[in-house]
N, C-alpha and C positions, 0 to 999 in steps of 0.2 A: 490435419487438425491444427485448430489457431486458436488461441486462447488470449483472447486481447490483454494489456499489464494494466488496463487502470482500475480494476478492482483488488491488485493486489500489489502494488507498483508504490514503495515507502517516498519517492523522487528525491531519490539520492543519486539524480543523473552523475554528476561527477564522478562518483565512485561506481557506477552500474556498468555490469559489462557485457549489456546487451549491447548487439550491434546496432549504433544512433539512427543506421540507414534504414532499418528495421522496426521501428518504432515510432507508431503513429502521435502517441501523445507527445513526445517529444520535438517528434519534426513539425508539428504543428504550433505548440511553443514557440520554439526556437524561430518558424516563421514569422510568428507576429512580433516578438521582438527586434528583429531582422527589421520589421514595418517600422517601429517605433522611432526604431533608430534615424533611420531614412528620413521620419519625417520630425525629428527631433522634439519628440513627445518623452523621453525620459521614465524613469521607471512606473511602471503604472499604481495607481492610488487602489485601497483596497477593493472600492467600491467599484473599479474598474477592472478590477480580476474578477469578482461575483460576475459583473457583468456580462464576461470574456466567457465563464465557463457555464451561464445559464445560453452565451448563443453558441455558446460548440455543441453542447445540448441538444440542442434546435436541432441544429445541423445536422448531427450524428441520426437524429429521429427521422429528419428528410430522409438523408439517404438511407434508412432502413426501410422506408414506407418508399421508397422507390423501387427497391431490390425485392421488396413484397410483390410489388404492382408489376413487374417482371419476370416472377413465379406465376402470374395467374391468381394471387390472392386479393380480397379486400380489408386491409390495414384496419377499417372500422370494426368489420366482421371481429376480426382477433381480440380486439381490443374487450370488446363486450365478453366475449367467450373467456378472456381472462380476468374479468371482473366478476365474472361468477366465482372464480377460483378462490379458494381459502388461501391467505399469505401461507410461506414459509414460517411456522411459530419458530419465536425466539429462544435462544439457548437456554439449557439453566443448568449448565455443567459446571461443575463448580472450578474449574480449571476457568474458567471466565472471569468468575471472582477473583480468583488468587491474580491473576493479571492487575485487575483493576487496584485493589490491595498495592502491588508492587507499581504502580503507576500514581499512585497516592503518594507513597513512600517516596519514590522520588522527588517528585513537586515538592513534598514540604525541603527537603534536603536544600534542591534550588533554592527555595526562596530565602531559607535559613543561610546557603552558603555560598550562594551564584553570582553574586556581583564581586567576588573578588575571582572568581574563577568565569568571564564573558562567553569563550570559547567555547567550553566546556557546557555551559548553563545551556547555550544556544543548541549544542547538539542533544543534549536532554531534554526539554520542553517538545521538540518535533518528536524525538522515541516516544515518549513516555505516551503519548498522545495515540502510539499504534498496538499497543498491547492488548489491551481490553477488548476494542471495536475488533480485531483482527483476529481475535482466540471466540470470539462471538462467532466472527461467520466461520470460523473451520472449525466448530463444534455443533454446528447444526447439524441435520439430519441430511441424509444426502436420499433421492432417487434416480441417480444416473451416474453413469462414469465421468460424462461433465462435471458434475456439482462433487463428485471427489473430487478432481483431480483440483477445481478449485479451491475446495476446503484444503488441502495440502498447500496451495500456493499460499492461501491465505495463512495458514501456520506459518511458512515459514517467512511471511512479512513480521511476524510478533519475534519468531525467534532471530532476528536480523537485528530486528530494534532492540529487543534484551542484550544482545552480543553487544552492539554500540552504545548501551547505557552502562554497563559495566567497563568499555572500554575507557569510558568517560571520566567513571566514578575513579577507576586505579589513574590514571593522569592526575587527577585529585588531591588521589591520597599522594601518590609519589612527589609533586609540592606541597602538599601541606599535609606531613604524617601524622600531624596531632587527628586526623580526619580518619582517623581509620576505624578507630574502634567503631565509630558512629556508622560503620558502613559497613563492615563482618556480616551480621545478619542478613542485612538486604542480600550483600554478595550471594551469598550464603542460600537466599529465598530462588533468587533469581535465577541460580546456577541451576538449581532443582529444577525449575519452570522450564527451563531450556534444555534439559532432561526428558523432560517428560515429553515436551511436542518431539524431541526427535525419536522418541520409540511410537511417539502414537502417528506422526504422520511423516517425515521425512524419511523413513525408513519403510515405511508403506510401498511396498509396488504397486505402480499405475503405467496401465500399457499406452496410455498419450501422454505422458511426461516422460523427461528424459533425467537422470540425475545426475548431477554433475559436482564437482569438484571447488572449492577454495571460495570465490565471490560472487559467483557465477548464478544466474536464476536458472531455475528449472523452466522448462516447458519450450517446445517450437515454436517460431517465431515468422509469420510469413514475410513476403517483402510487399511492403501498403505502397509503394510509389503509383500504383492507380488510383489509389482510394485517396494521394495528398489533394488530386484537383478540387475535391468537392470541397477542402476547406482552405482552396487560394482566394483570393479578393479576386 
């Protein structure tokens, strides 16, 4: 079983301790920068990462509609027979709200106290950003042990970002203690929140995830070095 990371993958490469050999979004990355370099094109412009990741897009589609066409199926065929299908409806658990709520609360904090704290501001702006969207898809409704196992991943993408927002926020306060009081509550909301996903889904048993220990992701990981050719130049 492989459960690819980019639906629940915060890219917090540096600190991730999934094996880098292991990991397609990563080694593909790292390729093209690897390119950039070489040909001394320098950090890409935003409009060039959309770009980047509307043709890995592509790409990723090619090689699925190949791997179809090599089953014996027609790619079109599917496509229609899944356009009949109703979406997955959107959550409306209220543990979704309360995220969005403590993702609120942050941002204003930033804006009110983030230019004197750079470091800090930087690592909250990207958290705050995965709470809401992330307690949405691991609050949906699931029909498969796929779709658990990923509503689990995707929980504990929220509760990764919580843990690193609050790690932020005490950094914080411990230079600037006059900051504390203004930040109790939140603590306080937060710590609940990160409570609650771990009785409702990290403590969940799932027979294709594996649980593990300290910073480590859940779930098996295959080794893609067949699958890097399809996105070398």
């Amino acid at each position: 079983m492989y459960i690819p990371p980019y639906n629940y993958c915060d890219r917090s490469c540096d600190h991730c301790s999934i094996d880098k050999a292991r990991c397609l979004l990563y080694q593909t990355e790292m390729d093209e920068r690897l390119h950039r370099e070489i040909d001394g094109l320098g950090e890409p412009s935003a409009e060039e990462v959309v770009g980047r990741i509307v043709e890995d897009a592509r790409k990723a589609l090619r090689l699925v509609e190949e791997q179809v066409r090599g089953m014996g199926m027609d790619p079109e065929d599917i496509k229609r027979e899944a356009a009949a299908e109703a979406p997955r409806p959107k959550s409306d658990d209220p543990l979704v709200e309360e995220g969005m709520l403590a993702a609120k609360a942050v941002a204003a904090f930033v804006r009110e106290h983030g230019a004197a704290h750079p470091r800090e501001a930087q690592l909250l702006r990207r958290s705050l950003t995965l709470v809401g969207p992330k307690l949405g898809r691991a609050t949906m409704e699931t029909g498969d042990e796929i779709e658990e196992a990923d509503n689990i991943l995707q929980a504990q993408v929220a509760h990764r970002a919580l843990v690193a927002i609050a790690s932020a926020l005490e950094a914080i306060r411990r230079r600037q203690p006059e900051l504390g009081d203004q930040m109790l509550d939140l603590l306080a909301f937060m710590k609940r929140l990160r409570g609650e996903i771990e009785q409702r889904w990290l403590a969940r048993p799932c027979r294709i995830l594996e649980a593990v220990e300290g910073d480590a992701w859940w779930g098996p990981l295959r080794d893609i070095t067949p699958t890097l050719k399809h996105f070398r130049r």
